[in-house]
N, C-alpha and C positions, 0 to 999 in steps of 0.2 A: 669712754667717748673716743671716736675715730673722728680725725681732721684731714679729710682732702687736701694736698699744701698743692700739687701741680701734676700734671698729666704730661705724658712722652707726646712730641708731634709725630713720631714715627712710629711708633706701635701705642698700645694697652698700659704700658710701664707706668705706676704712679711711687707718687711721695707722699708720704703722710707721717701721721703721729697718731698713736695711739699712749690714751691714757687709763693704767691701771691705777688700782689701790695702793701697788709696792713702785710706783716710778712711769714716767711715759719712758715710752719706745716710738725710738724712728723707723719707722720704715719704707722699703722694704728690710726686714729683719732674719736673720737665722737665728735658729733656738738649736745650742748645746742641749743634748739628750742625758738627762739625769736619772734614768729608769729608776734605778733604786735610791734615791735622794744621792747619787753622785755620778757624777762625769768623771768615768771614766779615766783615772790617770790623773785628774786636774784638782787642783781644790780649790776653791772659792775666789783665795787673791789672785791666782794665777787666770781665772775666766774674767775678775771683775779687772784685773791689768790689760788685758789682751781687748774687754770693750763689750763683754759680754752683756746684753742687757737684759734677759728674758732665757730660761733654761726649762727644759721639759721633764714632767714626772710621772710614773706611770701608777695609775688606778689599782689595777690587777696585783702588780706584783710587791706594790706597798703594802696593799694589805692583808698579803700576804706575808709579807716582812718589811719592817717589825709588826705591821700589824698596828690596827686603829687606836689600842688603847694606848700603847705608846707612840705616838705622835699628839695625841689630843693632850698627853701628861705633861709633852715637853712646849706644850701652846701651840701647835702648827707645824706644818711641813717647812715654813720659812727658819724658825726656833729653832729646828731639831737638827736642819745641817747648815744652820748658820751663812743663811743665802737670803739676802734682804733685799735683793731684787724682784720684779716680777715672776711670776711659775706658772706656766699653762702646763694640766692634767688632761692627759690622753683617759678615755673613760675606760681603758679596757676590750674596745669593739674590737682593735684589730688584732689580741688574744683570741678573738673568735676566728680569723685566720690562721693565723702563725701556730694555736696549739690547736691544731681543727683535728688531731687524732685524739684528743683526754678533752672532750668536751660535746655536750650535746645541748640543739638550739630547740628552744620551746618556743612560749607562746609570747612569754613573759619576759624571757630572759634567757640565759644561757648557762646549763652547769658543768660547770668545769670538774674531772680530777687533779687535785693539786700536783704539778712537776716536781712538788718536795717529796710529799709522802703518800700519795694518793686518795687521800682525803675530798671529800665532797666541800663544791664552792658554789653558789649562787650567785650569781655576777646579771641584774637584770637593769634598767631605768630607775628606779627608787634605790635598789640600793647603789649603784655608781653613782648616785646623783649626792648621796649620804655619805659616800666615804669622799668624795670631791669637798664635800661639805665640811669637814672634818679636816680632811687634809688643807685645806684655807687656801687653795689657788688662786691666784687674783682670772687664769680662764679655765673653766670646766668644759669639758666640749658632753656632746650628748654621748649615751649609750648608741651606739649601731650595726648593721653585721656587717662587716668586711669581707665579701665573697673573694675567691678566686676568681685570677683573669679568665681562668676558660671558663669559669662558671658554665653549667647552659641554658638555656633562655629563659626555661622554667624557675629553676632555680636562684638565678639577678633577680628576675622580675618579685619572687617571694622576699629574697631579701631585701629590695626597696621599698616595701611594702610593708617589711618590719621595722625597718631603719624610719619609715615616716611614722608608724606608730609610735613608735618606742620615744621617736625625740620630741612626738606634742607631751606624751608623760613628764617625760626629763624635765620639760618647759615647766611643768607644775610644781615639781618639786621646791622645795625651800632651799636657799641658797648661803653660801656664807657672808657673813657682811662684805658691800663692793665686789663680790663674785661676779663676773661675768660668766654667760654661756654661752659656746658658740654652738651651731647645728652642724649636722655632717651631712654631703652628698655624695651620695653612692650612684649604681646604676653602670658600671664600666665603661665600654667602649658603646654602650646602647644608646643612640641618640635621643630615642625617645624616653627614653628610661630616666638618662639624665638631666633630661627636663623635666618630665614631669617630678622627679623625685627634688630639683631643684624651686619648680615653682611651689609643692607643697610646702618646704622646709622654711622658703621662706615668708609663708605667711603667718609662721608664727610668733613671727617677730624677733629672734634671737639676737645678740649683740654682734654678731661675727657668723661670716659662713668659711666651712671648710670643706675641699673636694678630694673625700675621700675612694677608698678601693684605686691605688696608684701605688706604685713601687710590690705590688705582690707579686711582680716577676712575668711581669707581661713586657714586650718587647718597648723599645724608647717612646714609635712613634706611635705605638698604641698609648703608652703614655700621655704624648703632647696631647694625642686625639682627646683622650678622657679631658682635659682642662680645659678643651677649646668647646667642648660641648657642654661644658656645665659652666662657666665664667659668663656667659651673655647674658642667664638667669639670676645672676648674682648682683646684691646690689648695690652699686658704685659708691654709695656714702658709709658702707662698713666693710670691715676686714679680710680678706681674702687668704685660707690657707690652702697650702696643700700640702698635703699631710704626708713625712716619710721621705724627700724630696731635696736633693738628691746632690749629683756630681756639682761641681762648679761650674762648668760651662751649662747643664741643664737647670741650673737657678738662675742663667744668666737667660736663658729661653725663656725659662717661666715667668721669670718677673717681664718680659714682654709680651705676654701672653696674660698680664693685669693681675697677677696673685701679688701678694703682702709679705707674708709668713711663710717660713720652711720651717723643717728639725728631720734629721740624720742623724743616724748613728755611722755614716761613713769616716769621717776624718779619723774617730777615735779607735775604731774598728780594725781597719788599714796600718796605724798607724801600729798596733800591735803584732803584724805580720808582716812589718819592716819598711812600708809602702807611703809615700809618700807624695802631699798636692805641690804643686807649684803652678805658676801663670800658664804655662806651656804645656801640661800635663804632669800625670801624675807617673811617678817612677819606684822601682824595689830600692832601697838601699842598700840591700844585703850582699846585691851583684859584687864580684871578682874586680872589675872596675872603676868601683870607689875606694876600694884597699891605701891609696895613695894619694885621696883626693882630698885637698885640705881647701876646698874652699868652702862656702855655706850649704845646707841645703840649697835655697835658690839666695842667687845674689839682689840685692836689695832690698829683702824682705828685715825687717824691725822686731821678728819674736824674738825673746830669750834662746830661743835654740840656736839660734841663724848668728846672735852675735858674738855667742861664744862659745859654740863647738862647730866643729867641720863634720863635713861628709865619711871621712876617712877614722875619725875617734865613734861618732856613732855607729857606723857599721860596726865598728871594734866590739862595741857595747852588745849589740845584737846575736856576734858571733860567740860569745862568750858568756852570755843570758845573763847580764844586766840590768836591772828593770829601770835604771835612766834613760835606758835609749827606748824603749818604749816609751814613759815619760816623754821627753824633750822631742819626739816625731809626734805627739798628741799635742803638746803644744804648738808645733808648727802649724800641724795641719786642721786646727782649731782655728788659733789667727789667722790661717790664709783662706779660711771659709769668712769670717767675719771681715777680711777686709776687703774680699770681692767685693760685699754686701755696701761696709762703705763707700768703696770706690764706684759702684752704683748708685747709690743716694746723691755721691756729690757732681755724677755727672747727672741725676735728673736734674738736681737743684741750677745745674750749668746750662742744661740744654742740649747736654753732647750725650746721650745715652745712644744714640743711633750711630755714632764714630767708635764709643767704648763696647759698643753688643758686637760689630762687627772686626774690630781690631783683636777682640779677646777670642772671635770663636776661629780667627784665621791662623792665630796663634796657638793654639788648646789643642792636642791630638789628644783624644779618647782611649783609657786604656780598658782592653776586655779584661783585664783580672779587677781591675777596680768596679766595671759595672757588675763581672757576677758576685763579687762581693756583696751590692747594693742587692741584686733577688736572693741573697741567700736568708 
């Protein structure tokens, strides 16, 4: 169940709360990315410390490892890594991008060669919808194809076309007790495309919509473009995602742009190639010029990294292949994705989200190693 709590007077920005089976979520919300039941560097106390309230798991590569029968044995993907919070499961679709060279799309579904050993996978609506089932997510999202940004025209328009098939399927399918599902909107930068693929999706009533085909490496404002063409079709009393999404200052756009929900693998990703979020942007830590800097990552932030190691001991760490400083930069850069997020909730709840959107983006410089991170 989604609760409208209050609307931005300056833009699309909303507050709400959603309620699963494993806990309500405020939002707007970020979702730590747990592809293979973990995040990355982090474990459990250290995400449920920092405010985490909802983590993401992926379809494709679970069941591939370990594999359905072990997760069913250990009662759930909650059981098995010991995460009692909410878990929305990605179904898999955007596998149909990312490994688009060891996989071929049919009618039905999509078969993959395995990236382990090359073995044959069938990845369609019935069965994502089965191992969702299994894996016990409180949100499943549908099966869909995740085209490329330059797609061309022929080609988007086929795969919105399978994406709307595929998720009245999904819809049919039997679900796990208190299982939500959401639908995915595709269609790229295609105006038309986005609509129509948005008005079908949502007539079938699904718990949540999410707009996908974003972040596959298509330029920022092609990006915003795609949200602003599918979010009008979207509708206002359920959940808004977007899927794969993104820097901090572009979740501070998007939630004014009326989305809910994100999940990134940025903070964790960066954080392992020395790189680091702060208020102001993001910076390498590895530079010659923190050698002797003993102050925080960024001054006033509350993670465990920030309150008790410097700029100048992590780099140490980095230079000398330590895996706490990869550690302790994933916790930063975790917390300071979740507490934008706060810090946005508590100025919709104020009324000030129109002084926090603009004070943070006049502050924020944009770094190009951290966006091509995000299309890699």
């Amino acid at each position: 169940m989604f609760e409208l709590l209050k609307t931005d007077s300056t833009s699309k920005a909303r507050l709400g709360r959603l309620t699963t089976a494993h806990g309500v979520i405020d939002t707007p919300v970020f979702m730590p990315v747990g592809t293979q039941a973990s995040v990355k560097a982090l474990d459990p106390r250290e995400l449920d410390e920092m405010g985490t309230q909802i983590i993401l798991g992926n379809t494709y590569h679970l069941n591939i490892r370990p594999g359905m029968e072990i997760i069913q044995a250990a009662g759930g993907l909650h059981r098995f890594m010991n995460w009692h919070k909410p878990i929305l499961t990605d179904s898999g679709g955007f596998q149909v991008f990312s490994l688009g060279d060891i996989r071929k799309v049919k009618a039905h579904g999509v078969e993959f060669r395995s990236h382990l050993d090359g073995s044959l996978l069938f990845l369609g609506p019935k069965e994502s919808m089965e191992i969702q089932r299994t894996l016990g997510s409180d949100i499943a999202m549908v099966f869909d194809e995740c085209p490329p940004h330059d797609a061309p025209a022929k080609e988007l328009k086929a795969a919105v076309d399978r994406t709307i098939r595929w998720a009245k399927e999904c819809r049919e399918q039997p679900r796990a007790n208190g299982q939500m599902v959401f639908g995915i909107v595709q269609g790229g930068s295609d105006a038309h495309l986005r609509e129509h693929c948005a008005k079908a999706i949502t007539q079938f009533g699904f718990d949540g919509y999410a707009i996908g085909g974003v972040s596959v490496g298509e330029p920022e404002p092609e990006m915003m473009k795609a949200i602003e063409l599918a979010e009008p079709f979207l509708p206002a009393a359920q959940p808004r995602y977007a899927m794969g999404l993104g820097t901090p200052a572009q979740l501070v756009e998007i939630v004014a742009r009326g989305v809910d929900m994100f999940d990134c693998v940025l903070p964790t990703r960066v954080a392992r190639n020395g790189t680091v979020f702060t208020y102001k942007g993001a910076f390498v830590l590895k530079g010659g010029q923190y050698k002797a800097d003993f102050r925080p990552i960024e001054e006033g932030c509350d993670c465990f990294a920030c309150q008790r190691f410097t700029r100048a001991y992590l780099r140490h760490l980095f230079n000398v292949g330590e895996i706490l400083g990869a550690r302790m930069l994933s916790v930063h850069n975790s917390h300071m994705f979740l507490r934008v997020m706060r810090d946005i909730r508590a100025h919709l709840a104020a009324g000030t989200f129109g002084e926090f959107r603009r004070e943070f983006t006049a502050n924020y410089v944009p770094s190009r190693r951290v966006l091509a991170a995000r299309a890699a």
